[in-house]
C-alpha positions in Angstrom: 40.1 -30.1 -39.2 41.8 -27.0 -38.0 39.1 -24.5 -39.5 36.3 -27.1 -37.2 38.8 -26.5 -34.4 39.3 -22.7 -34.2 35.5 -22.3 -35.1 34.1 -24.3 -32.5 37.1 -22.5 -30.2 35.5 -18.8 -31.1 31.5 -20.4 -30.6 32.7 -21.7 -26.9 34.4 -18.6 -26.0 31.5 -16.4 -27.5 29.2 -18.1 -25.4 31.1 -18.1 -22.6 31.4 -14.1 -22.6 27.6 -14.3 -22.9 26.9 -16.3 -20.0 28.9 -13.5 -17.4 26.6 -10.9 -18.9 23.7 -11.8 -17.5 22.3 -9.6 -14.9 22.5 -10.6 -11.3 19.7 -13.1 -9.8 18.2 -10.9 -6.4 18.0 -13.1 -4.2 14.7 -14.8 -2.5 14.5 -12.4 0.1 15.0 -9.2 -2.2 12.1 -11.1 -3.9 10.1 -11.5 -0.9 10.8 -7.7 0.6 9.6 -6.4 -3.0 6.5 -8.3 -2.1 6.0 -6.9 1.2 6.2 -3.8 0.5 4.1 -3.5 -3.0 1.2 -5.6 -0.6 1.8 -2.9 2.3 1.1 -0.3 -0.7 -1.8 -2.5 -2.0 -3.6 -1.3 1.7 -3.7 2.3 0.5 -5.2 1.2 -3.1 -8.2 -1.1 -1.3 -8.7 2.3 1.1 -9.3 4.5 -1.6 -11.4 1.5 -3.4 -13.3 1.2 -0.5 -13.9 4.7 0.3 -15.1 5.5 -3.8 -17.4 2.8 -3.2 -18.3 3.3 0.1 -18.0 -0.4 0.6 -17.4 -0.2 4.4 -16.6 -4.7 4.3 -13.6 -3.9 2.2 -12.6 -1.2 4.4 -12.9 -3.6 7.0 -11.1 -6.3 5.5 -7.4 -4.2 5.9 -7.5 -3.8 9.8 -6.5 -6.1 12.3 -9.5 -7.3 14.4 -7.8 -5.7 17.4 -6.4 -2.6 15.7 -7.1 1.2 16.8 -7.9 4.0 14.7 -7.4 7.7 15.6 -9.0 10.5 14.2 -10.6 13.9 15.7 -9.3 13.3 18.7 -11.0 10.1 19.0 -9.5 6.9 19.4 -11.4 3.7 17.8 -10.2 0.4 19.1 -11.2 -2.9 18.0 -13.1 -4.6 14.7 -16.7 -3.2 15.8 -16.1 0.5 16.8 -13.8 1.3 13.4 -16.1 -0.6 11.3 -19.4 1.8 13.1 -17.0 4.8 12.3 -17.1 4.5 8.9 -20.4 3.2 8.8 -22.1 6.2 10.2 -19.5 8.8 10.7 -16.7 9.0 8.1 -17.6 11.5 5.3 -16.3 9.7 2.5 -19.0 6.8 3.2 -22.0 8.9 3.5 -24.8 8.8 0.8 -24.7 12.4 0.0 -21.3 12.4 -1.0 -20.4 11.8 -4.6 -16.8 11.6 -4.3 -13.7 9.7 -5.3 -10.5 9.2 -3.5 -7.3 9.3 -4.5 -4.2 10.0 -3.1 -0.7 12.0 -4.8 1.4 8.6 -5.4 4.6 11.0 -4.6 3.0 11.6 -1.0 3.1 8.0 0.0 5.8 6.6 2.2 5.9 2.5 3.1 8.6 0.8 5.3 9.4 -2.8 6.2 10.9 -4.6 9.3 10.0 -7.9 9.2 6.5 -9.0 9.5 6.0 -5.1 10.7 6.2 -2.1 8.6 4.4 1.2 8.5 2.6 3.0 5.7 1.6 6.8 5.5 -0.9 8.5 2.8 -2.9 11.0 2.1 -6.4 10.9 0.6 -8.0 13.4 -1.7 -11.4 13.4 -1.8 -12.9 15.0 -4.8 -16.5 15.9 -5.6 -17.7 13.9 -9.0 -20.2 16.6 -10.1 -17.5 19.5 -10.0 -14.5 17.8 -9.7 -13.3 20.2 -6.4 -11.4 18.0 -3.6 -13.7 18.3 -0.6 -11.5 16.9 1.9 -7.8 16.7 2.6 -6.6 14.1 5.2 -3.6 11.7 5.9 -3.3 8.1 7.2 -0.2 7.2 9.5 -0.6 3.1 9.8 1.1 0.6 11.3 0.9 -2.8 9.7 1.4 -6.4 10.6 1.6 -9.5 8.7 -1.2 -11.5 10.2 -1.4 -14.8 9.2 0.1 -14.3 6.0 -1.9 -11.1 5.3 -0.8 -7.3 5.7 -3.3 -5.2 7.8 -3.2 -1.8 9.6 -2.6 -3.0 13.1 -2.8 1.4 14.2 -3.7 4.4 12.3 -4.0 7.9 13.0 -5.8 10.5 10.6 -5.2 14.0 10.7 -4.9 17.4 8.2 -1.8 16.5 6.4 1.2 18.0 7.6 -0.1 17.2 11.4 1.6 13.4 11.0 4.4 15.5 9.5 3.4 14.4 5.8 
């Protein structure tokens, strides 16, 4: 009765020792911030997406209806005018250019205050048939949780380094 009595003594203190090394639980709103920000990072994945397939309705579908877009000196405000940007004027989406985007991973930056946050990329778009990157350029957004989705509320696209990339 004594050997039952130490054994089941060591068992309980062995699994007592296991239960404190368990790692720490994060909390809900770690869990939730870790969300934020991977779908904040998910708006530069659907750009490229878009802009590889020149699918200008999933472009569309990451900006605010009432969001601006700057680029060349030209400020696009609204649904309409950024969707007829890259329908007719953005090189990416024209027919005669092959090209994929992509963007350095290491080059993009995404922060998070509350239902705001910011992201900044840059995309390089590379010729399919020769594999040279034709274009160079860099995205500073802001983003807004909008009725439980993230969307670029304001964006500016410039040569890299002008955003100070």
């Amino acid at each position: 009765m004594l050997r039952l009595s130490i054994a089941l003594s060591v068992i309980v203190a062995a699994l007592a020792g296991c239960a404190t090394t368990a790692a720490p639980t994060p909390s809900a709103s770690d869990v939730q911030r870790q969300a934020d920000l991977y779908s904040i990072g998910q708006i530069e994945v659907k750009w490229h997406e878009a802009a590889t397939h020149k699918d200008v309705d999933e472009m569309m579908s990451l900006w605010a209806k009432d969001a601006t877009f700057t680029t060349a000196s030209k400020t696009y405000t609204g649904a309409d005018e950024i969707r007829q940007f890259f329908a007719t004027q953005a090189a990416p989406f024209k027919k005669e250019n092959n090209w994929v985007s992509d963007t350095p991973a290491y080059k993009s930056r995404v922060t998070l205050d509350g239902d705001k946050g910011t992201l900044y990329f840059e995309c390089d778009y590379i010729d399919v048939a020769t594999g040279l990157v034709k274009v160079i350029v860099s995205a500073d957004q802001a983003v807004a949780r909008i009725n439980g989705t993230w969307l670029i509320t304001a964006a500016i696209s410039a040569t890299p380094g002008a955003l100070g990339g």
